[in-house]
N, C-alpha and C positions, 0 to 999 in steps of 0.2 A: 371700333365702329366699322373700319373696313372688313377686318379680320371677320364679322359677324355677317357683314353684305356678304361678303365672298363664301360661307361656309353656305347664308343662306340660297344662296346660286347652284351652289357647286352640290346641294340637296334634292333643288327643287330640276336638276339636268335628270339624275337618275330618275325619277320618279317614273318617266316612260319607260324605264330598263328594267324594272320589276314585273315580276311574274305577278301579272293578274288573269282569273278566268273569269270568266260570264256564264252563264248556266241560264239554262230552259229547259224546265221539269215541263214531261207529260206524262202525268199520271195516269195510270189503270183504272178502269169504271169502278173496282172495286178497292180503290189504296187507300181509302180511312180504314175500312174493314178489315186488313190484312196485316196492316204496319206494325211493327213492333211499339210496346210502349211500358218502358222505356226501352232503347233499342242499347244495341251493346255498346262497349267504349267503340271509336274510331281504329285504334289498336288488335282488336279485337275483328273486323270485319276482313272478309274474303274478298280482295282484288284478283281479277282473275285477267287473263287475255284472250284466253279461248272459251268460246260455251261449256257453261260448269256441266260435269258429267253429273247423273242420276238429277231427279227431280225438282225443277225449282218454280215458282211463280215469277212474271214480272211484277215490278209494283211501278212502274212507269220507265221511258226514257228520260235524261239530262243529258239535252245537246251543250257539248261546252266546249267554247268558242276562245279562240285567242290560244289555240296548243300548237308552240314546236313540235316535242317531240312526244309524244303520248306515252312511252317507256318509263321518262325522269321519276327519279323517286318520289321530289318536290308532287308534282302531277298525282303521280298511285296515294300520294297521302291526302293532298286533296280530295279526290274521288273518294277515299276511304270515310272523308269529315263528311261529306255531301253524302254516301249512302247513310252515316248516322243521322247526320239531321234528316233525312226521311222516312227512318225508322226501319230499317234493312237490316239485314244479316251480311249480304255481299256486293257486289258489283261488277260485271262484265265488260270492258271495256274494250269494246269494236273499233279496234286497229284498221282492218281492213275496208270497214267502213266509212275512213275518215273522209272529212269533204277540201277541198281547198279551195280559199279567195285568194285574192291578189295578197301580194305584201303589201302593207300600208292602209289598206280598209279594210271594213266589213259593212256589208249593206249598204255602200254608197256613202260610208260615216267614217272619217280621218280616223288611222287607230298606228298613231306613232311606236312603233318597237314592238305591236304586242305577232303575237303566234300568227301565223297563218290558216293555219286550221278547226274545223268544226270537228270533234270524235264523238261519235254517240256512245251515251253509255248507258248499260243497262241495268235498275237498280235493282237487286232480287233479293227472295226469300227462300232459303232451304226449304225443303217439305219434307 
């Protein structure tokens, strides 16, 4: 019984230490019309860091909130699942663009252990 409190404890400490992100899509006037469907594996999609050369469409931004380091692999894989679940080819991810709050919120709202930063990121479509 203690062995089970303690384990339970000792689970629910981490759970702020987990890498979670938040996301806010803003879609293009035209991103139902554009999207892939079905769109490729996540494996399959183009993370990039700098604007992809030759022609692309946007199909919206995804500000996403709660990012240490915007590099981590963990992070590019994410971004990679979020440009699938929108129906993309690839993704953009504006480094330089990032925003930073304080440590410990976001929007005036307690956010124990998570990232400091907003990265925008752009969700696109080859052409």
């Amino acid at each position: 019984m203690l062995r089970t409190a303690f384990l339970c404890i000792t689970l629910l400490a981490l759970v702020p230490l987990s890498g979670c992100y938040s996301v806010e899509f803003r879609p293009a006037a035209d991103y139902h019309a554009q999207r892939l469907s079905p769109p490729p594996p996540a494996d399959r999609i183009e993370v990039v860091y700098q604007k992809p050369a030759g022609p692309i469409q946007s199909l919206g931004t995804a500000d996403i909130r709660d990012v240490d380091n915007p590099r981590d692999p963990d992070f590019r894989e994410f971004v990679a699942e979020e440009a699938e679940r929108r129906g993309a080819s690839g993704a953009w991810i504006r480094v330089a663009a990032r925003r930073s709050v304080p440590h410990g919120t976001f929007g005036g709202w307690y956010n124990p252990g998570g990232g400091n930063g907003i990265v925008p990121v752009v969700i696109i479509m080859r052409q």
